[in-house]
N, C-alpha and C positions, 0 to 999 in steps of 0.2 A: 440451445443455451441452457445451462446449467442453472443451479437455484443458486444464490448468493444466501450466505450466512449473515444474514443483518434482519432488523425488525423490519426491513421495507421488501422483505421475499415475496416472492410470487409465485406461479406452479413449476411443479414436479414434473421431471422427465425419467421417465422410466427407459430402460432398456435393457434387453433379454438377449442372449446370447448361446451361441450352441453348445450343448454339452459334451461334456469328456467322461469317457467310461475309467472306471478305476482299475478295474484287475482280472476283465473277462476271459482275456490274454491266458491267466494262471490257470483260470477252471479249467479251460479247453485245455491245455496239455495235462491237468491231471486227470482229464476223463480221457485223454487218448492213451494218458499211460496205463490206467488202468483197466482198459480194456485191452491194451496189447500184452498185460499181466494174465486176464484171463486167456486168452484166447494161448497165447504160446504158452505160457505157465500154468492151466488150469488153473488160476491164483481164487477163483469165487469171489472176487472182489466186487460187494453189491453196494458201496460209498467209495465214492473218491478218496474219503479223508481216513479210511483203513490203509492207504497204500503205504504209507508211513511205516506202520506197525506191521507188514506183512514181511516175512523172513525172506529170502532168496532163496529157492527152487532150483534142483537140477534143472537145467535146461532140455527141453523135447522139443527136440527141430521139424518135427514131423508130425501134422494135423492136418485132420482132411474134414472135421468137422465143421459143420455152422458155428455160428456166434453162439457161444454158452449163453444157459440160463439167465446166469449172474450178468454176462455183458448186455444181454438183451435191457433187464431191467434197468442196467444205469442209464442205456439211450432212452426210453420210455420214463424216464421221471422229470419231471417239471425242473425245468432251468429256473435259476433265481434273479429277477432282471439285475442287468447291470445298474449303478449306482454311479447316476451322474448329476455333476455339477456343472452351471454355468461359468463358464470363461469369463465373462462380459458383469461387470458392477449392475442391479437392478435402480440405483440410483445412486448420483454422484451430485453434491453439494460444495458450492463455492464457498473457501473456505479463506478468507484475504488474511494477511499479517498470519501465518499457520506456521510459527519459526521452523524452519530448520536444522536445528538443535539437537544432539542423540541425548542429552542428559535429560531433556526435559518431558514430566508426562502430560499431555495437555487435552488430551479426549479419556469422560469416560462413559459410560450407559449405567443407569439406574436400573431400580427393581422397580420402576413406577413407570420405565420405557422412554423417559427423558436425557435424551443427549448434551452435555455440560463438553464447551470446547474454548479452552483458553488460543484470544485470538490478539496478540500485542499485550494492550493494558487491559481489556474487557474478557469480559465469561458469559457467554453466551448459553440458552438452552433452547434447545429443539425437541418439540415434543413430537415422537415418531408418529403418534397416531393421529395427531392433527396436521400434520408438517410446522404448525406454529411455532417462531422464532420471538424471543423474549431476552434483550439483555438483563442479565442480574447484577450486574457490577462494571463498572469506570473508576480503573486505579490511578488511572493518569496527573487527575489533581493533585496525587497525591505523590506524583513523579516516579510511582512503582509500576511493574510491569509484570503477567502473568507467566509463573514460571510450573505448575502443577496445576492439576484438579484430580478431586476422589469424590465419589458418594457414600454417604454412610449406607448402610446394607438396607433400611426401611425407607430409603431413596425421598428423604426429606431435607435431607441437610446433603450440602456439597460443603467440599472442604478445598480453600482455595491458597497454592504457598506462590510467595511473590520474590520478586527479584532480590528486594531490601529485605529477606530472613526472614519474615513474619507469617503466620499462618493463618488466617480469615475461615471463619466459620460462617455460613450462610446458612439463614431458615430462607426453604425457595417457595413455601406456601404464603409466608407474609413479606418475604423480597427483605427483609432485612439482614443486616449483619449481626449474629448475635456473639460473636466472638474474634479477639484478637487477642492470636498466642503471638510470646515473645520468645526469644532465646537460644535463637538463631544468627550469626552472624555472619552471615552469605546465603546466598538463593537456595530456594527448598524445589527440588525438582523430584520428589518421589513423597509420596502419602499413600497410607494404608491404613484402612478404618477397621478394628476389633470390638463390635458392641460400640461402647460410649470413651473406648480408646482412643486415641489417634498417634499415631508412630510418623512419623518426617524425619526425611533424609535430605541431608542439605551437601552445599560446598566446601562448607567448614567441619566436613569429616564427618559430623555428628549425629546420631540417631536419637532422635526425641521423641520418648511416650508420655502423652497427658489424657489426664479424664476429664473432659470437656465440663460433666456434672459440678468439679471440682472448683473452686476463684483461683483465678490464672497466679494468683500468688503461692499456691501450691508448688511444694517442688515438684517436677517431672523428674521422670528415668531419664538417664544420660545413657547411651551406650554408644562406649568409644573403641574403635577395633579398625575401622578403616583408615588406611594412610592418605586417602583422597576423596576425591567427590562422591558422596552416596548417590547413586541414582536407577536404583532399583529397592523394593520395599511389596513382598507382598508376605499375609498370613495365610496361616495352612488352612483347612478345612476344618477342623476340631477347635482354631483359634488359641492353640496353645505355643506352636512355634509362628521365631516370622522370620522368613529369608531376608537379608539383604543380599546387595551385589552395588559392585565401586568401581572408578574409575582404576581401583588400585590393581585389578584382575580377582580381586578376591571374592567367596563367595561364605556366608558366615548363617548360623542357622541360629538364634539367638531363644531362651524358653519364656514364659508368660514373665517370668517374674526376675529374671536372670540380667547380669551388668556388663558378665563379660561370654562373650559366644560358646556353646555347647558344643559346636563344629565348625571345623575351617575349611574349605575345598581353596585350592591352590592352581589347578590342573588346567584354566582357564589363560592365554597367554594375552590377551585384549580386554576390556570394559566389560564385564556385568552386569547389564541393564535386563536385559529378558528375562524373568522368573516366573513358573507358575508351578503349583503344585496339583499334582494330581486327585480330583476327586473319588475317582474306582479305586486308586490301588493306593492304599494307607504308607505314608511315610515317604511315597515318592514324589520327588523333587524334580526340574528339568531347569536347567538354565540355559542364556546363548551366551559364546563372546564376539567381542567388536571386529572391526576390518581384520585384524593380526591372527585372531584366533578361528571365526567363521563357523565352530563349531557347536550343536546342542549337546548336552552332557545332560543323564539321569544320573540321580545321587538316592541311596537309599539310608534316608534322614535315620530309619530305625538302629539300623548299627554302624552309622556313620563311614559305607561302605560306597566308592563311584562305581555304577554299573554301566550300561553299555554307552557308545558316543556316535555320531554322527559330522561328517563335515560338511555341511552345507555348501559351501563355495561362495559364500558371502556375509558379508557383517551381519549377525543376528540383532536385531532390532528388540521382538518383542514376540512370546508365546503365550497360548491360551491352549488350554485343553477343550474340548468337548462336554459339555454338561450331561450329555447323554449316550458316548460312546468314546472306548479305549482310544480315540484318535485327539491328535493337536495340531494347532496351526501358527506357522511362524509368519513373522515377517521380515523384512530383509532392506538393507541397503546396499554399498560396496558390493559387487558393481553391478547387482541382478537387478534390483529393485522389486525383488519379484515376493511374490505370495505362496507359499508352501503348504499342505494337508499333509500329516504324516501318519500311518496307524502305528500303534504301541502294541505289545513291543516290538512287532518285525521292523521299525523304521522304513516300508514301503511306500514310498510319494506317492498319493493319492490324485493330486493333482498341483497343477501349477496354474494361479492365477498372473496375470501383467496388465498393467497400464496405467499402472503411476512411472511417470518421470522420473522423480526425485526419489531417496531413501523412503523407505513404510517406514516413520519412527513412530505411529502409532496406532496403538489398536484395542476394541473395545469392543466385548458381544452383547449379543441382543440378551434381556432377558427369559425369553424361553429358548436358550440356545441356540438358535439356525443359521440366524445372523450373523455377521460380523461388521465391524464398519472400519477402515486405514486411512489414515492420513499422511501428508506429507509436506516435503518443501513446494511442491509444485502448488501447495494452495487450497486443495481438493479434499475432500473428504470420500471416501465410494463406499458401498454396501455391497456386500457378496453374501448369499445364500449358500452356504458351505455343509452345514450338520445335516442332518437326517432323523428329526424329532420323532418321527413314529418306529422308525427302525427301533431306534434305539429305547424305548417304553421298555420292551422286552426285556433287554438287558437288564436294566434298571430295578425291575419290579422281580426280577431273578433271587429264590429264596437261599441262593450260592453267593449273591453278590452283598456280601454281609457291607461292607463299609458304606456301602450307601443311603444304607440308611441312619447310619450312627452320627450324631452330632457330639 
């Protein structure tokens, strides 16, 4: 029996599952080929990852030698274990009224490790480290229904957009509302928090940035560009650009202070909901599109160049990068339902997670990146253990890997 998402939860069922190796498959053939470089080619090949760069050699058909020097030593060095992930959710939470909806974003994770999950009329939070289940809102009275949620980045406020246009600020330390933006006229299904920003993307086309500091009688930015429903909305890393993505196929890169888009991508043939941009590599971009298109696209925001793509072979839902390593992971509806690891930039699937039912239309990582957690039509919410937080330290703290540390 699963946990239900309601204040009347009970315990947590864990479940662990067997793992899948990523790419041990590739080493083995690059250490058999480069041992069949030395040995037929004298090549001296003492790394695998020379064979690349090594020239082509006459060929000498004739060796009566033992295993060279060089071959000896590549058998004789320490394998690096494979890197596996569970197949299997470590926990899965009953998730009731969890629309089935591709526009709308209704899970996300704090920096405070609290999960906010728009469930019908209500907002629920789950606190990961206690399992504790707390509603913070019932719109119902008020005949509205939850159509978004976002955390602000110091994961005190959640930002909640509703069916009826409006956008709901929440302080979740003292459980009140401390704000109601207007000026919207159709449901807000995408929010993205910059500092004391907030950007909403609604039905009614429109992109809205306000500063919450500000009395709501303040004009906001208006940014108009999409011909249809916005429903994707994330900022970059730096907080100076912020992607959207529409129903209209479009995909628009808009700057801090800018009315009309800096860049347009086109290339998308379906819905642009899935946006995230890259933390390691500055200025890269990745979107998905819907059942029509099926595919991820990188965009290089810097000179407004598309680089490489990817066909998935199903509606792209939604991506997240790695907080700790060149990989991301999508999710999926039409007709996989499946969960994908990809590494950048070889685009090599790392693994394929299943066992949601219905479409992955949502998804949301943990705070120290390891995490992730999906949801769906089927109700469910599940947790999968996917990153590799210590691998990845290394990278990070790499005196090469300049972007990472630049805010």
């Amino acid at each position: 029996m699963k946990e239900e998402l309601s204040p009347t939860s009970s315990s947590m069922r864990n479940r662990e599952g067997p793992p899948v190796a990523s790419d041990a498959a590739g080493r083995d053939r690059s250490l058999f080929r480069s041992i069949l470089e030395n040995e037929v080619l004298n090549s001296g090949i003492e790394d695998p990852r020379e064979l690349q760069n090594k020239k082509r050699r006459v060929f000498h058909p004739y060796s009566l030698s033992p295993l060279s020097p060089a071959s000896q030593k590549l058998l004789q060095s320490p394998r690096k274990a494979a890197r596996k992930i569970a197949k299997v959710p470590f926990k899965v939470l009953d998730a009731p009224e969890l629309q089935d909806d591709f526009y709308l974003n209704l899970v996300d994770w704090s920096s405070q490790n609290v999960l906010s999950v728009g469930l019908g009329a209500c907002v629920y939070l789950w606190a990961a480290a206690t399992s504790q289940v707390t509603r913070l809102c019932d719109l119902a009275p008020e005949g509205d229904s939850v159509t978004s949620v976002a955390w602000a980045e110091r994961g005190h406020l959640v930002s909640v957009g509703t069916h009826r246009g409006t956008v709901q600020v929440w302080d979740v330390t003292a459980g009140k509302r401390i704000h109601t933006l207007e000026g919207h006229t159709a449901r807000v299904g995408a929010l993205a928090w910059n500092g004391d920003l907030l950007a909403s993307g609604s039905r009614d086309r429109l992109i809205l940035q306000r500063d919450i500091r500000t009395p709501p009688s303040i004009a906001q930015r208006r940014l108009s560009g999409h011909r249809q429903e916005v429903c994707g909305l994330k900022w970059s890393p730096d907080n100076q650009l912020l992607a959207s993505g529409g129903n209209d196929n479009k995909l628009f890169v808009w700057g801090l202070h800018s009315v009309a888009p800096l860049q347009t991508f086109t290339e998308h043939l379906a819905a642009v909901k899935a946006i995230a941009w890259s933390p390691h590599h500055h200025g890269v971009l990745a979107s998905g599109g819907g059942t029509a298109d099926r595919c991820i696209r990188f965009w290089n925001t810097l000179t407004g160049q598309p680089m490489q793509y990817v066909d998935t072979g199903s509606q792209v839902c939604n991506l997240a990068w790695s907080k700790h390593s060149s990989e991301l992971v999508s999710t999926h509806g039409y007709s996989q339902n499946q969960i994908l690891i990809w590494k950048y930039p070889s685009l090599a699937q790392v693994a394929q997670l299943t066992g949601h039912s219905y479409r992955v239309l949502y998804l949301a990582m943990s705070p120290d990146g390891e995490s992730i957690v999906t949801g769906a039509g089927d109700e469910t919410l599940r947790f999968w253990s996917v990153f590799n937080k210590t691998r990845s330290q290394k990278e990070t703290r790499s005196v090469l890997n300049l972007f990472t540390s630049l805010r």
